[in-house]
C-alpha positions in Angstrom: 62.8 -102.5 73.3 59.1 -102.2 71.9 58.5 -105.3 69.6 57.6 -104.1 66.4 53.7 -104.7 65.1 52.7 -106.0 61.8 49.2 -105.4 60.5 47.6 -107.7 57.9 44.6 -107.2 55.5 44.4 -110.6 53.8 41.8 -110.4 50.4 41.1 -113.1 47.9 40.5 -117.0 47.8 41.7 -119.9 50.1 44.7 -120.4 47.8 46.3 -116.3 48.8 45.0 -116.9 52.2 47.7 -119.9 52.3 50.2 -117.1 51.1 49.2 -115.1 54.1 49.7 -117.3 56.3 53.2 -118.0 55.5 54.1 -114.7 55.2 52.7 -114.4 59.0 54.2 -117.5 59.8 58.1 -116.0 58.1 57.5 -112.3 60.2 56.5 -113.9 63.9 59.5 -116.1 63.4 61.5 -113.5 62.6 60.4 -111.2 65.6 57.3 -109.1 64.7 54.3 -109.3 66.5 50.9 -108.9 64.8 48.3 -106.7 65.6 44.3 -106.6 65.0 43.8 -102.8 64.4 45.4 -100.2 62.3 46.5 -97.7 65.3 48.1 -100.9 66.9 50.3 -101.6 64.3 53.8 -100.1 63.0 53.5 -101.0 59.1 51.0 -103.1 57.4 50.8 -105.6 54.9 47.7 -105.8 52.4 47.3 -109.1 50.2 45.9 -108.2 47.5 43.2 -110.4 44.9 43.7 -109.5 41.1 41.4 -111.8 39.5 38.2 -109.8 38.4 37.4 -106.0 38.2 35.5 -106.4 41.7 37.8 -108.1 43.2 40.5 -105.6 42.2 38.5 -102.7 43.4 37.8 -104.3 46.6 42.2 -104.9 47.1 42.9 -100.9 45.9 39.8 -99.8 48.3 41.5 -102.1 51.4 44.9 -100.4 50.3 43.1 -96.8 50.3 41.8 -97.0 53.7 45.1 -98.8 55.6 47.0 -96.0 54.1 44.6 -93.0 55.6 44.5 -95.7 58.8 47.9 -96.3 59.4 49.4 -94.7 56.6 52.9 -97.2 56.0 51.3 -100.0 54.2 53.0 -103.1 51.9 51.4 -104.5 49.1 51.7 -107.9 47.9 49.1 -110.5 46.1 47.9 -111.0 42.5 47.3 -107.6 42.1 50.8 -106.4 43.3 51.7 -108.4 40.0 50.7 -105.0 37.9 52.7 -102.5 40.6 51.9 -99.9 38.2 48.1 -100.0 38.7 48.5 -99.7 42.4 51.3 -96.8 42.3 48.9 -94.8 40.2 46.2 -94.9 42.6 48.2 -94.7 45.9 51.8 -93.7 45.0 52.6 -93.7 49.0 52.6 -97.1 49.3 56.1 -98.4 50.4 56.2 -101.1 48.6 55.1 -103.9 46.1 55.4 -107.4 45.4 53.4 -110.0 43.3 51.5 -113.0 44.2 53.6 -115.7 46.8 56.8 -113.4 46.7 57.3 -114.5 50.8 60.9 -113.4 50.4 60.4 -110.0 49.2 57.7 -109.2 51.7 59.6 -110.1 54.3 62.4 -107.8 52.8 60.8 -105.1 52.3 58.9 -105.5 55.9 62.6 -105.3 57.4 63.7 -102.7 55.3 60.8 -99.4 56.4 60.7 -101.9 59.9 63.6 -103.1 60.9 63.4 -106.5 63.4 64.1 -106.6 67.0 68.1 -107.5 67.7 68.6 -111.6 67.9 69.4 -111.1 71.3 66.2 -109.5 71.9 64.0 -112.4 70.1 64.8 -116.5 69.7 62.4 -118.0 67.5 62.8 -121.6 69.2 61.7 -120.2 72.5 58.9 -117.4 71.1 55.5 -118.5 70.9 55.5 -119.4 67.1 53.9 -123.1 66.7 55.2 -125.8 64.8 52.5 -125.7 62.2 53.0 -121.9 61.9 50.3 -119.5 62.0 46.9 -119.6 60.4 44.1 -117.6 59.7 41.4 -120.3 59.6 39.4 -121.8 62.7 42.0 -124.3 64.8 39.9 -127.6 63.9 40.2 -127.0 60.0 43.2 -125.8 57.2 43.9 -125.3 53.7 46.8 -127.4 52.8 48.2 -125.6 49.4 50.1 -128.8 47.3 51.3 -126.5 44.2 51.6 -123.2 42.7 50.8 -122.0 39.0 48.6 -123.3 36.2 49.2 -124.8 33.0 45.6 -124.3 31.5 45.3 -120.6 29.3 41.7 -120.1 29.5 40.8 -117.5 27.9 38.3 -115.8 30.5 41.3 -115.9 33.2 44.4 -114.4 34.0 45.9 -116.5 36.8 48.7 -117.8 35.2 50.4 -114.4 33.9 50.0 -113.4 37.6 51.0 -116.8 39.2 53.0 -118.5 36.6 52.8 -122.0 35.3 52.4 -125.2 37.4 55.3 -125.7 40.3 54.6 -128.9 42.5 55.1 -129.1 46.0 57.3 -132.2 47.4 55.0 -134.4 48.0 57.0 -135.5 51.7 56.9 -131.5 52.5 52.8 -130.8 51.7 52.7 -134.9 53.7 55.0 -132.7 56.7 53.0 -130.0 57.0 49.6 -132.1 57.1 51.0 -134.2 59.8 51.7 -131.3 61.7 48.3 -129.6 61.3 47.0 -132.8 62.2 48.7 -133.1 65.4 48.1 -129.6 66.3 44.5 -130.6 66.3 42.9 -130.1 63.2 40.6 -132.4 61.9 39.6 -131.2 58.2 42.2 -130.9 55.8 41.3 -128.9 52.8 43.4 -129.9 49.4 43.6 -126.9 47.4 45.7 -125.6 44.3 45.1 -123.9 40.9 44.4 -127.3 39.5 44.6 -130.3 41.9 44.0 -132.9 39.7 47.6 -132.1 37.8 49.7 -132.4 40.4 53.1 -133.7 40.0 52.6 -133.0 36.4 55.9 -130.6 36.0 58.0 -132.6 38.1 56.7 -135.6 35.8 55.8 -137.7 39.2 59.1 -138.0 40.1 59.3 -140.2 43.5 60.3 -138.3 46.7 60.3 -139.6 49.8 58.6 -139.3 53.5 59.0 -140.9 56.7 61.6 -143.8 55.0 58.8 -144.3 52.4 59.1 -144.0 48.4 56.6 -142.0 47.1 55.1 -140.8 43.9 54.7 -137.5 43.4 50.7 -137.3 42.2 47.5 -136.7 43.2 46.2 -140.5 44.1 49.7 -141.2 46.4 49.0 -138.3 48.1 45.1 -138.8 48.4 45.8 -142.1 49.8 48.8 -140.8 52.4 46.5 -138.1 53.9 43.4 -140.3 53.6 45.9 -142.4 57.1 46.0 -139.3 59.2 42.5 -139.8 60.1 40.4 -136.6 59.9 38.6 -135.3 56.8 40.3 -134.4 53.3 38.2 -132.9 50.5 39.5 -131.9 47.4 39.1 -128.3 45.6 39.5 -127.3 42.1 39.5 -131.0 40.3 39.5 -131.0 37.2 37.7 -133.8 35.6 40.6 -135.8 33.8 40.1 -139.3 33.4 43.2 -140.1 36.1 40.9 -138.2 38.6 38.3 -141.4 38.4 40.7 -143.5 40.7 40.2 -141.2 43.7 36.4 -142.4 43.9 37.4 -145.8 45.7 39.2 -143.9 48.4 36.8 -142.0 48.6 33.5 -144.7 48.9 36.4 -146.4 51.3 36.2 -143.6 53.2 39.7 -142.6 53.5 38.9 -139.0 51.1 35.3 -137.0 51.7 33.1 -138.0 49.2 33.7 -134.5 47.9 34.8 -132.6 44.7 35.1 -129.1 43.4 34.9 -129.7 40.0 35.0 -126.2 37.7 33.2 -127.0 34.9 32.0 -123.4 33.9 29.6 -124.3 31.2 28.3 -126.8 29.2 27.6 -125.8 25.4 30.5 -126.7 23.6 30.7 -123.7 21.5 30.9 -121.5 24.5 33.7 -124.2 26.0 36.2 -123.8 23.2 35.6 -119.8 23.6 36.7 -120.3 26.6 39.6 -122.8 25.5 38.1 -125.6 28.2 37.9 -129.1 27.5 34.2 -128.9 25.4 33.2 -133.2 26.0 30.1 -132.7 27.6 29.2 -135.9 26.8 32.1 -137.3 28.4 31.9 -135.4 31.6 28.2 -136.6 31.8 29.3 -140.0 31.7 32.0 -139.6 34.3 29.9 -138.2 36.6 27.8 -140.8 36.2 30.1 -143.3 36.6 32.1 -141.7 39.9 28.1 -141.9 41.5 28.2 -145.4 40.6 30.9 -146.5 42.4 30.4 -143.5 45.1 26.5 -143.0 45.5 27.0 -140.0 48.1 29.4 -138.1 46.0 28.9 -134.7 46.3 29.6 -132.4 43.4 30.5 -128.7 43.9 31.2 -126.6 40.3 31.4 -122.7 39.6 29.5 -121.6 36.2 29.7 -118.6 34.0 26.5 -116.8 31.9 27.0 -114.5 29.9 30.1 -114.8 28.3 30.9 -113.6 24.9 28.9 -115.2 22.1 26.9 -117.2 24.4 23.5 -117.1 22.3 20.1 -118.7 23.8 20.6 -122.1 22.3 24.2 -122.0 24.4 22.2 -121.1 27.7 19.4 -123.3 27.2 22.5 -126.2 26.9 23.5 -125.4 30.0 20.1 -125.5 31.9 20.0 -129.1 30.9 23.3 -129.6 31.7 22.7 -128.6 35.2 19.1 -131.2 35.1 21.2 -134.2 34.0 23.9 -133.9 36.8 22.0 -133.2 39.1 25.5 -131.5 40.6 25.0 -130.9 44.6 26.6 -127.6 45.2 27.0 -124.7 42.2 28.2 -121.3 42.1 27.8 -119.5 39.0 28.6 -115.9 37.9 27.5 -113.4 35.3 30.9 -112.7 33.3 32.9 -109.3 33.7 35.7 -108.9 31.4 39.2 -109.0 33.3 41.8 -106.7 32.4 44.6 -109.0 30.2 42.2 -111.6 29.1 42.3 -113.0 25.9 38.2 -113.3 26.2 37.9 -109.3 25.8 38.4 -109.5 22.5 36.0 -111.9 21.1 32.7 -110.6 19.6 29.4 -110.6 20.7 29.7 -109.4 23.9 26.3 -110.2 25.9 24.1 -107.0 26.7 24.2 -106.6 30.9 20.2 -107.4 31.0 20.4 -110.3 29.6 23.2 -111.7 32.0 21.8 -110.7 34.9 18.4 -112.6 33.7 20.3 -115.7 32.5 21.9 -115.7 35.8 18.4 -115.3 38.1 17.0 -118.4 35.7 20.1 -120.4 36.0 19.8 -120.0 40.4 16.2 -120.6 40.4 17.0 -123.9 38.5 19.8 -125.0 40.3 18.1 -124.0 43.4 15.3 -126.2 42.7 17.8 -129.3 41.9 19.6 -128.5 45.2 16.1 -128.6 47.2 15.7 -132.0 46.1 18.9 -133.6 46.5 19.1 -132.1 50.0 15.2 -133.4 51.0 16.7 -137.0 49.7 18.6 -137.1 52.7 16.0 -136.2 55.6 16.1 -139.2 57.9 19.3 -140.3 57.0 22.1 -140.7 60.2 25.3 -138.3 58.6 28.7 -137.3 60.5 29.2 -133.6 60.7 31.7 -131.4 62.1 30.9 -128.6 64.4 32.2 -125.1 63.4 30.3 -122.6 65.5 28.8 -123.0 69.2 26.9 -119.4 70.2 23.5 -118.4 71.4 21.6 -118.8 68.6 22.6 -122.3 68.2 25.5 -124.7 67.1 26.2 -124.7 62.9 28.1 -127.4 61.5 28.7 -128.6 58.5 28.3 -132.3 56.6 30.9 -133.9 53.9 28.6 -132.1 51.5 29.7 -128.8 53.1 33.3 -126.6 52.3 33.1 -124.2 54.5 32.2 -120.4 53.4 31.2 -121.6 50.0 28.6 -124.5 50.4 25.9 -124.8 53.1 25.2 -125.7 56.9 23.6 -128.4 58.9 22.1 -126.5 61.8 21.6 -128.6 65.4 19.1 -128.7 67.6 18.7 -130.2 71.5 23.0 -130.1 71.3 24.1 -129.4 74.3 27.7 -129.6 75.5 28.8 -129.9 72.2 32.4 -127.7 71.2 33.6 -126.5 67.9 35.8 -128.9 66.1 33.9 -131.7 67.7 32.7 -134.7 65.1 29.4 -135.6 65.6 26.8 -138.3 64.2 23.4 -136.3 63.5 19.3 -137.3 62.2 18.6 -135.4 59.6 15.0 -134.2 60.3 14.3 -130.7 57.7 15.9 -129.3 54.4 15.8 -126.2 52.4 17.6 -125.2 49.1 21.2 -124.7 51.1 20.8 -126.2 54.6 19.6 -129.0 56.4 18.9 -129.3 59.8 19.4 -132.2 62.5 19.6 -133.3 65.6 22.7 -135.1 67.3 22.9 -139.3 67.9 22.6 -140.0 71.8 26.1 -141.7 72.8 
C-alpha cells in the first residue's frame, strides 16, 4: 500500500519548534512519511505561533495558503489555543489543538489519515533514529527541560496558552542529550519559558540517571550536560540570585560563557507595568559580578520601547541602562498590544512615531556598544563552530553567537573545513554584528 504523507509548516520560536519535532518524531514512528511540498503530501499539519498580532497573522496566513495548497490541513500551536479565531477565518480546517497537545495531533492525524496496517510498518526496523527527528542542522539542538511559566507579566500571554511551569525529569531531558550527543551533535541549546526556575514545581525533588541521585534544578543539570563534552548555552535566564552559581561552570568551561537574559527594560516604573522584577540596581551589580568571576561572559537580552506609560525620562533610563552593561547581544522591539494581555488596558498608550523613533535611537546605541565590544576581541585566538560551508565562504559562529538570533564569525583561507566541525580561529576584523577570522594551522 502507498505510505501515507505528512506535510509540516512549523512557525514560531525554538521552544514550538521542539513541539514539532516531537510531533514528527510520534507520526514517522507511527508509519507516516513526511513530505517537503504541498502536492506531495496527504494531510498537513501547521504549528502555529500566538504570541503577538504579527506573529498570529503570519500562523492564519501559513494556514490560508496550505489549505488552497493542499487543502486538508491540522492546526496545532499557541494559536490553536483560541480554536475559535482560527475557525472563523478558515472554517475548513480539520482540526485544532493547542500548544504541545502531541497526543491530540497524532489523533486527529489518524482520524482524516488513517496509518499504514502494523504489518505493513515496524517502527524498530523503519528508519526513525534514536534521537528522533529534528528540524535543526545535525551538529546542533534545542534541548526543551520544561513547559509553562509561572511569571504573569502583564505585556504577555504565554502562560494562558501554555500553562504554568511543568519540569521535565531531569534523567529524561539528561537521556535525550546523551542521545543527541551520540548522534553527533556538538551544541546543545538549553531552552524553556524560564530556565533559570527549573525544578521549581517539582520542588527539586531528586530523580535519578544512569545509577546516579540527582537534583532536579538548573545547576545539577548545568553541571551533568557540562560532562558530555560539546557546547551548552543557556536561553531565557532569568537573573535570580540562584543563577550566579552557573558562572564557575561556566569560566571552568564546562557551560558557554553564554546567557539570554530577558530583561525588557530598565526604568523601574515601566518594570512594575510590566509586573517584572524592577531592581535595576541589583541586576547592575550582578552583571557585574558574573563578569568578575567570568570576564568573556556574553550577555544576550530582548528589550521593549514603547510600552504603555513609558514617558521620556523612562526611555532615557534605559539608554543608560544599556551604557552601563555594556550587554553583548540585544534585541529590542517596539510594543504591539497582544490580544488577552493585561497591558492593553493601562493608560497612556505611546503614539506609533514615537516608538518607532525610540526604537531607531535605542539600535543606534546599542549598535555602537556592540561595535566596541566586538573590536575588543580582534587579535584574540577564539573556538568556533562551523555551520555553513558554500561558495561564498564558510560562516560559523563563536560562544558569543546562538544561532539565527546573534551574529557570525566569517572564515577566510579555510579550506577543507565541514559544517559541524570545531575550529580554533584569529580574529583579524569586526563590525557592529560580525567578526571575521582566519582558522589556527594544526
Amino acid at each position: 500500500m502507498t505510505t501515507p504523507k505528512i506535510g509540516f509548516v512549523s512557525l514560531g520560536c525554538p521552544k514550538a519548534l521542539v513541539d514539532s519535532e516531537r510531533i514528527l518524531t510520534e507520526l514517522r514512528g507511527g508509519g507516516y512519511a513526511l513530505s517537503d511540498s504541498y502536492a506531495g503530501a496527504d494531510l498537513v499539519v501547521v504549528n502555529t505561533c500566538g504570541f503577538i498580532d504579527e506573529a498570529r497573522q503570519e500562523s492564519l496566513d501559513a494556514i490560508g495558503e496550505a489549505l488552497a495548497e493542499n487543502g486538508k490541513v491540522i492546526v496545532t500551536g499557541c494559536l490553536g489555543a483560541n480554536a475559535s479565531e482560527i475557525l472563523e477565518r478558515h472554517p475548513s480546517v480539520l482540526a485544532v489543538t493547542g500548544p504541545h497537545a502531541y497526543a491530540e495531533v497524532v489523533a486527529a492525524v489518524q482520524k482524516h489519515l488513517p496509518p499504514p496496517p502494523a504489518r505493513e510498518h515496524d517502527p524498530y526496523v523503519d528508519l526513525l533514529p534514536p534521537q528522533g527527528l529534528r528540524l535543526t542542522p545535525p551538529h546542533y539542538a534545542y534541548l526543551k527541560i520544561s513547559e509553562g511559566c509561572n511569571h504573569r507579566c502583564s505585556f504577555c500571554i504565554i502562560p494562558s496558552l501554555r500553562g504554568d511551569l511543568v519540569s521535565r525529569p531531569i534523567g529524561e531531558v539528561l537521556a535525550e542529550a546523551e542521545a543527541l550527543v551520540d548522534a553527533g551533535v556538538r551544541e546543545l541549546l538549553v531552552i524553556s519559558q524560564d530556565t533559570s526556575a527549573y525544578g521549581v514545581d517539582v520542588k527539586y525533588r531528586t530523580c535519578f540517571h544512569g545509577g546516579r541521585p540527582l537534583r532536579t534544578d538548573l545547576l545539577t543539570l548545568s553541571r551533568a550536560l557540562g560532562e558530555l563534552g560539546v557546547w551548552v548555552r543557556l536561553h531565557y535566564v532569568y537573573p535570580y540570585p540562584h543563577v550566579d552559581a552557573l558562572i564557575p561552570l561556566m569560566a571552568d568551561g564546562l557551560l558557554l560563557p553564554y546567557l539570554d537574559v530577558p530583561l525588557q527594560h530598565a526604568s523601574p516604573h515601566i518594570l512594575k507595568a510590566m509586573r517584572r522584577p524592577a531592581h535595576v540596581e541589583n541586576t547592575l551589580e550582578r552583571i557585574h559580578a558574573w563578569r568578575g568571576i567570568c570576564p568573556d561572559l556574553a550577555i544576550r537580552s530582548t528589550f521593549i520601547v514603547g510600552f504603555p506609560g513609558e514617558t521620556e525620562a523612562d526611555f532615557e533610563a534605559l539608554l543608560e541602562f544599556l551604557e552601563q552593561a555594556q550587554l553583548d547581544r540585544v534585541g529590542c522591539f517596539a510594543y504591539s498590544p497582544v490580544a488577552g494581555a493585561a497591558a492593553n488596558a493601562l493608560p497612556g498608550a505611546v503614539p506609533e512615531e514615537i516608538k518607532r523613533e525610540r526604537l531607531a535611537r535605542f539600535m543606534e546605541k546599542q549598535a555602537a556598544i556592540s561595535a566596541r565590544r566586538l573590536q575588543d576581541k580582534i587579535g584574540r585566538i577564539i573556538e568556533v563552530l562551523v555551520d555553513e560551508v558554500g561558495d561564498e565562504g564558510v560562516i560559523a559562529r563563536s560562544y558569543a553567537d546562538a544561532p539565527e538570533i546573534d551574529g557570525v564569525v566569517h572564515l577566510t583561507d579555510a579550506e577543507g573545513v565541514a559544517v559541524g566541525d570545531v575550529l580554533l580561529v584569529e580574529v583579524e576584523d569586526a563590525d557592529e554584528h560580525d567578526l571575521y577570522a582566519v582558522p589556527q594551522l594544526g
